[in-house]
C-alpha positions, 0 to 999 in steps of 0.5 A, spaced: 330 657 850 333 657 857 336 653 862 332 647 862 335 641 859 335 634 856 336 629 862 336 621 861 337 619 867 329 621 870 326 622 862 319 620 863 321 614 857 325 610 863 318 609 867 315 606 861 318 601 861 320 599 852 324 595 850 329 594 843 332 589 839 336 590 833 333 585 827 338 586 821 337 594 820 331 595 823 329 597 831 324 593 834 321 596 839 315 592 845 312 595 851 307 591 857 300 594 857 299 597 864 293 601 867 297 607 867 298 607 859 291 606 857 284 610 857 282 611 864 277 605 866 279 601 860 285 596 858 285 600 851 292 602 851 293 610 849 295 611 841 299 616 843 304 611 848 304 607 840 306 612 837 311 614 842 314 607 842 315 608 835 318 614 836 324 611 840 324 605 836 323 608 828 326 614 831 333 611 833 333 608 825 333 615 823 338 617 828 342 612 824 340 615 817 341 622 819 348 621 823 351 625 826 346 630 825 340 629 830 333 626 826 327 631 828 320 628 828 316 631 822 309 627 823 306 621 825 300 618 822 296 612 826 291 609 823 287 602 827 283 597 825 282 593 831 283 595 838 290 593 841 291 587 845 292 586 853 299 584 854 305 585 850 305 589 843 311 589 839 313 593 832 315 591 826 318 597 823 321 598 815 324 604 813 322 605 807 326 612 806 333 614 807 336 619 804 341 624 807 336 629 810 328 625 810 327 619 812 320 616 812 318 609 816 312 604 816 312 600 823 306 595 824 304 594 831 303 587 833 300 583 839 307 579 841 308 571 842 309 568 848 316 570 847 315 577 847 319 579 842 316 576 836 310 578 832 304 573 834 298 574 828 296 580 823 297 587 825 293 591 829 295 598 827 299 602 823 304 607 824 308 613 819 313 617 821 317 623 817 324 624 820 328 630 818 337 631 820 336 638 823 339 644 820 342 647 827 349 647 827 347 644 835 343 639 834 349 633 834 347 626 836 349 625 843 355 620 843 353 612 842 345 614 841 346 610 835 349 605 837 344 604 843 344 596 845 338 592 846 333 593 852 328 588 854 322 591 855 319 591 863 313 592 867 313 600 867 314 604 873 309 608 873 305 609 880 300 614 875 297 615 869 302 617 864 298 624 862 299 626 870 307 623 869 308 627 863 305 634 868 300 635 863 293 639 866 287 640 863 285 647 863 278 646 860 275 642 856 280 641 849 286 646 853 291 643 856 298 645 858 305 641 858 310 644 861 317 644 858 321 640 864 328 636 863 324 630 863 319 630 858 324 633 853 329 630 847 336 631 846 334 638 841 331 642 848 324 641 845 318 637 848 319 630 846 315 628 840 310 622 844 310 626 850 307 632 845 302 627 842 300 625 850 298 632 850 294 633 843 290 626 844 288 628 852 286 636 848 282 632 843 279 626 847 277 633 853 274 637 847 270 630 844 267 628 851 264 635 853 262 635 845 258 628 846 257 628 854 260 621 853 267 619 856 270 619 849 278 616 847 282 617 840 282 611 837 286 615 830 290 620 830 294 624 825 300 629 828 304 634 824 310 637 828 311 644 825 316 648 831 319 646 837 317 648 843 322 652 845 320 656 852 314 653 853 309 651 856 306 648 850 299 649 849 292 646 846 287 649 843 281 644 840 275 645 834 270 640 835 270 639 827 264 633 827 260 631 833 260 622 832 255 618 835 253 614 841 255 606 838 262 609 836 260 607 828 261 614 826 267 617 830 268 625 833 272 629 829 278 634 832 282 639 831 288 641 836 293 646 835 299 646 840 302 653 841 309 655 845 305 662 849 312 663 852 315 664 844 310 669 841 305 663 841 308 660 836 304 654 833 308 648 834 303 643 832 296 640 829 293 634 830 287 631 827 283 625 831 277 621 831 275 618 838 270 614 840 266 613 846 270 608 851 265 603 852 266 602 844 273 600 845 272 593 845 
C-alpha cells in the first residue's frame, strides 16, 4: 500500500465546510451550498457532496455501532424527487440497523430553517448507506472518533471546484483518474467514500454529455464500494447504458466501474447514474 497516509489536518472535508450536531443518538449533518460544490454553470448542488456529507455524518453513527473496529463504507444509494435547495441543506439520519458487523442508515436531506440546524419543510432526497466493521486487525478507530464534538457548518474554503480539489483529471470522456493522496484518504489508507463517488459522478456525467452533446448532470446515483484502492490511482471506465432526451424527462443512463491500475487492476467499485441535462436542473 505504500507510505501514503490519512492526514486530517489538510483532508479535502476541512475545505467544505460541514457541520454535525448529535440529536439523541443520531448525527445530524449540514453543509452551505456554494459554486464550488454545484455543477459547473449552476446552483445545483452535486449528489456526490450529499452522499459524502452523509457519509461523514451517518457514517460517524456506524463508527459507534462497530467500535472499536472502523466501519467501511459498503453502498450508497441516492435517490431524488425534487432539486436541492440554495442555501444550507441539513440531514435527518435514522439508523435503522445496528448489528455487531453491518449497520445500514437512511438519512433524509433537507432544506434547513433560518437556524440552520433544523429541517425547514418536506425531503428533497434520500440516502441508503451499508456499513460494515472491518475484518483487518489494523483497521481500529482512531482515538476519540467516536466521541467527535459538535461542528457548526461554514462557508466552505474552497477557491476551486471540489472535482479539482480532490486532484481528479479527466482523461477522456467517461475516464478519469483520482490519485491516492494523504488528503483525500480515510483513516483505512484507501480513498474516502465521497471522495470516490466525486469521481464516479464526474466519469458518468463526461461519458453522458459526449453521448447527448449536452452538458449533462447526475441527478440519481447508486454506488457499491467493492475493494479499497490500495495503490492507486483509482481509475473510471464508463458504458453509456441508455442515451436520455433533450427536456430531462427520460434521463441518461451510466455505468462506471472504478478500478485501482496499480493493484493489478482490481475492481473497487460500480456505480450506476441517471443524468439530465443541466438546463433541466431546475
Amino acid at each position: 500500500m505504500g507510505d501514503v497516509v490519512f492526514d486530517r489536518s489538510n483532508h479535502f472535508l476541512m475545505s467544505c465546510g460541514f457541520g454535525s450536531s448529535r440529536v439523541g443518538d443520531a448525527i445530524v449533518g449540514s453543509m452551505m451550498t456554494v459554486p464550488e460544490l454545484c455543477f459547473p454553470g449552476s446552483d445545483v448542488v452535486r449528489p456526490s457532496v450529499l452522499v459524502t456529507l452523509t457519509d461523514v455524518t451517518a457514517g460517524r453513527m456506524a463508527a459507534v455501532a462497530t467500535a472499536p473496529k472502523l466501519s467501511m463504507t459498503v453502498d450508497f444509494h441516492y435517490q431524488a424527487w425534487a432539486p436541492p435547495p440554495v442555501g444550507v441543506i441539513v440531514t435527518d439520519p435514522h439508523l435503522r440497523k445496528a448489528g455487531a458487523t453491518t449497520v445500514v442508515t437512511e438519512t433524509f436531506l433537507h432544506e434547513a430553517d433560518s437556524t440552520g440546524t433544523r429541517a425547514a419543510g418536506p425531503a428533497f432526497a434520500v440516502v441508503l448507506g451499508t456499513f460494515l466493521a472491518s475484518v483487518r486487525p489494523g483497521d481500529i478507530l482512531p482515538p476519540a472518533m467516536d466521541r467527535l464534538g459538535d461542528i457548526m457548518h461554514g462557508r466552505p474554503m474552497l477557491s476551486v471546484p471540489l472535482p479539482e480539489r480532490l486532484g481528479i483529471v479527466v482523461l477522456e470522456p467517461g475516464v478519469v483518474e483520482i490519485a491516492r493522496r494523504q488528503d483525500v484518504l480515510n483513516p483505512a489508507g484507501t480513498i474516502q467514500g465521497g471522495a470516490f463517488c466525486v469521481a464516479c459522478e464526474v466519469g458518468a456525467e463526461t461519458a453522458a454529455t459526449e453521448a447527448t452533446g449536452s452538458a449533462q448532470a447526475v441527478v440519481d446515483l447508486d454506488l457499491r464500494y467493492l475493494s479499497a484502492t490500495r495503490v492507486g490511482p483509482g481509475r473510471s471506465s464508463t458504458v453509456v447504458l441508455r442515451v436520455g432526451t433533450a427536456d430531462g424527462t427520460i434521463p441518461t443512463i451510466t455505468r462506471v466501474e472504478m478500478r485501482d491500475p496499480g493493484n493489478g487492476d482490481r475492481l473497487t467499485g460500480i456505480a450506476l447514474c441517471s443524468s439530465v441535462p443541466t438546463t433541466t436542473l431546475r
